[in-house]
Structures are given as structure tokens and as C-alpha cells.
C-alpha positions in Angstrom: -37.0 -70.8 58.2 -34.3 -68.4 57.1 -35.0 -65.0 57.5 -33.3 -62.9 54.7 -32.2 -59.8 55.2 -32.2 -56.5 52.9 -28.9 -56.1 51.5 -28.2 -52.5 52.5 -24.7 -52.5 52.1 -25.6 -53.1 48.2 -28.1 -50.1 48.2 -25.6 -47.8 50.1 -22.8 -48.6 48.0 -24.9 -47.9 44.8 -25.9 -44.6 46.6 -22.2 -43.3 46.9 -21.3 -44.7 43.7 -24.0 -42.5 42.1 -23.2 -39.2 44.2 -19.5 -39.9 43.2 -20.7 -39.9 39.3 -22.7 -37.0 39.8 -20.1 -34.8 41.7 -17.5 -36.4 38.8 -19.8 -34.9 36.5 -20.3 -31.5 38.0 -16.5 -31.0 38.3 -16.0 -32.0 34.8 -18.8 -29.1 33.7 -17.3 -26.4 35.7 -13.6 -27.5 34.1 -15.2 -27.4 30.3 -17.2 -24.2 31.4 -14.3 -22.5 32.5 -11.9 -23.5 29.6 -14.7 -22.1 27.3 -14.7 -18.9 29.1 -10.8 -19.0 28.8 -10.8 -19.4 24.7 -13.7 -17.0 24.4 -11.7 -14.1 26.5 -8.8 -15.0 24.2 -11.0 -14.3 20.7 -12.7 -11.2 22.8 -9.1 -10.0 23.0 -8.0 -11.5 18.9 -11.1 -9.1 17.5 -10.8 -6.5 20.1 -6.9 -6.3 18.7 -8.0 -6.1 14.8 -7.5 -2.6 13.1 -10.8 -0.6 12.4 -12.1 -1.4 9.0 -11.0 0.8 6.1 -13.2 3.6 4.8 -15.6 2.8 1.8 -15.0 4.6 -1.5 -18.4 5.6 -1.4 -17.1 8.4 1.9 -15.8 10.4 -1.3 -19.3 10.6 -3.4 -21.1 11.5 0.2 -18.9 14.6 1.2 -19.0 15.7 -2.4 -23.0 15.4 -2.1 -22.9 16.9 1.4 -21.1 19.6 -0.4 -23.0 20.2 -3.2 -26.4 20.5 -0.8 -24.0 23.0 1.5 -23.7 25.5 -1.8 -27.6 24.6 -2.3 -29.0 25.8 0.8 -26.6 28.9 1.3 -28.1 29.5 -2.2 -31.4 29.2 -1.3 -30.4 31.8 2.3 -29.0 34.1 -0.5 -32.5 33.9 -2.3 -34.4 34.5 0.7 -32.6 37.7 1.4 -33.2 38.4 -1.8 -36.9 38.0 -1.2 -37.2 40.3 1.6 -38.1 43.3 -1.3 -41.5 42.4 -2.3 -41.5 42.5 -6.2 -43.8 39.5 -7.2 -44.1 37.7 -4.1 -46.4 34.6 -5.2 -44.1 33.6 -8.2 -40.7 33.9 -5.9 -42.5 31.9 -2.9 -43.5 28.8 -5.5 -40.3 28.8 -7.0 -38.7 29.0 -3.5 -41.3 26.2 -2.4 -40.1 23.8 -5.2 -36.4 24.2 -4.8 -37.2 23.5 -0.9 -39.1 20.6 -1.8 -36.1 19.1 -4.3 -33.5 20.2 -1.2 -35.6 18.0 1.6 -35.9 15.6 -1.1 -31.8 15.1 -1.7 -31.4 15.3 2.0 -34.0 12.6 2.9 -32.0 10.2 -0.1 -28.6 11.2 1.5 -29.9 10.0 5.1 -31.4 6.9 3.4 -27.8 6.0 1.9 -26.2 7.1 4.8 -28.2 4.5 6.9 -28.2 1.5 4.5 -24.1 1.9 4.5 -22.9 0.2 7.7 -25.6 -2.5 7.1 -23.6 -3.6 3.6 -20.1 -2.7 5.8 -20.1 -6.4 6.4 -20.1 -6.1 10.0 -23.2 -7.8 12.0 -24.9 -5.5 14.7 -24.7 -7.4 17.9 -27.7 -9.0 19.1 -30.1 -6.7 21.0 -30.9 -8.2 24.5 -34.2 -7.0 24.1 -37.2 -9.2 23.6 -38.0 -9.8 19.5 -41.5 -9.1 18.1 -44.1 -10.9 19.8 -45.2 -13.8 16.7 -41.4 -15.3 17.7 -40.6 -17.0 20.8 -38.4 -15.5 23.5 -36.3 -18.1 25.7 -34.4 -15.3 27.6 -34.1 -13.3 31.0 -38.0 -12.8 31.9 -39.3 -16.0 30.4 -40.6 -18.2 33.6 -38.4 -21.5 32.8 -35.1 -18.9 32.9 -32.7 -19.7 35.4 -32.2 -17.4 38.4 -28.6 -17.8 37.8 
């Protein structure tokens, strides 16, 4: 009988062809990987160059508010001095109360504006690395399956 032997110089030959793939393909990654880090530094570099946007025409309206509530509280300081001689002090201190009440309310509606404005600038905030509410998956730095790397 013929004894037949295992062909091993097949099943080594398949062996370095398929490291030789694999290190063919690793090469390859690292070549894309650093041509997209090359393209991405260039556009870092393209938006970094662009001129700050122009100032809204809404800036105007806001420092002529901020001005009007300027002469509206050193009113309201002249009033107050004018309060230190007792005449009729529970009339004065509800009409002072009032136009303290209308004041904090024009302030809180100017720091409402003033906070909605660079979110209809255009510009998108950049992401924040920290983790998003808890009903939405996280796939980031601290999940278990994140790489070390």
C-alpha cells in the first residue's frame, strides 16, 4: 500500500500567503488613516484661516435695550435716595416693588435673547465629549467594547 503523506508544503504556503494579505492589508489602513489625518489637518487649518463671522444687526437693538435698562436702574437708585425721607412709606415701597418687578422682568427677556442668539448664528456647538442622557446609547470612552487605543 501507498502511504500518503499530508501535503504541508500546501498548508504552509496558504499560511504565508494569508499573513502576507493580512500585513498587505494593515499597511494599506495605516496609508488611508494617515492620508485622512493629512486632509483633515488641511480643512482644520481652511476653517481655522476663515474671518470671524460678522456681527448681527440685532447687536444695535441689544446695546440700545442695555441702555435703556442702564437709565432705568440709575432711575430707580435716584428714587431710592429719594426714599430715604419717610413721607408715605407703604405707597413709595409698592410702587418701587412694581417697577423692580418690570426691571428683573426686562433683564430676564434680555438674557433670554441674549442666549437664543448664537444658537440662530448658524454655527453648530461642537460635540460635547460627555456622555448624552441616559435613554440614548453611548458608544464612547468608558463603554466596555471601547478600545484601549
Amino acid at each position: 500500500m501507498d502511504r500518503q503523506e499530508f501535503p504541508w508544503g500546501r498548508v504552509a504556503a496558504a499560511g504565508v500567503i494569508a499573513l502576507l494579505l493580512n500585513l498587505a492589508g494593515v499597511i494599506w489602513l495605516g496609508m488611508s488613516q494617515e492620508r485622512l489625518r493629512v486632509s483633515m489637518a488641511a480643512l482644520d487649518r481652511e476653517v481655522r484661516a476663515l474671518p470671524p463671522p460678522a456681527p448681527c444687526g440685532d447687536d444695535v437693538a441689544v446695546e440700545k435695550e442695555l441702555a435703556a435698562l442702564r437709565q432705568a436702574v440709575s432711575g430707580l437708585s435716584g428714587k431710592l435716595d429719594a426714599l430715604k425721607a419717610p413721607k408715605d412709606d407703604a405707597k413709595a415701597l409698592d410702587r418701587l416693588a412694581g417697577e423692580v418687578k418690570a426691571l428683573a422682568a426686562k433683564v430676564e427677556a434680555l438674557g433670554a435673547a441674549k442666549a437664543a442668539k448664537p444658537a440662530k448664528s448658524g454655527k453648530q456647538a461642537a460635540p460635547s465629549p460627555e456622555r448624552p442622557a441616559p435613554g440614548s446609547p453611548y458608544y464612547g470612552p468608558g463603554y466596555p467594547g471601547w478600545p484601549g487605543y
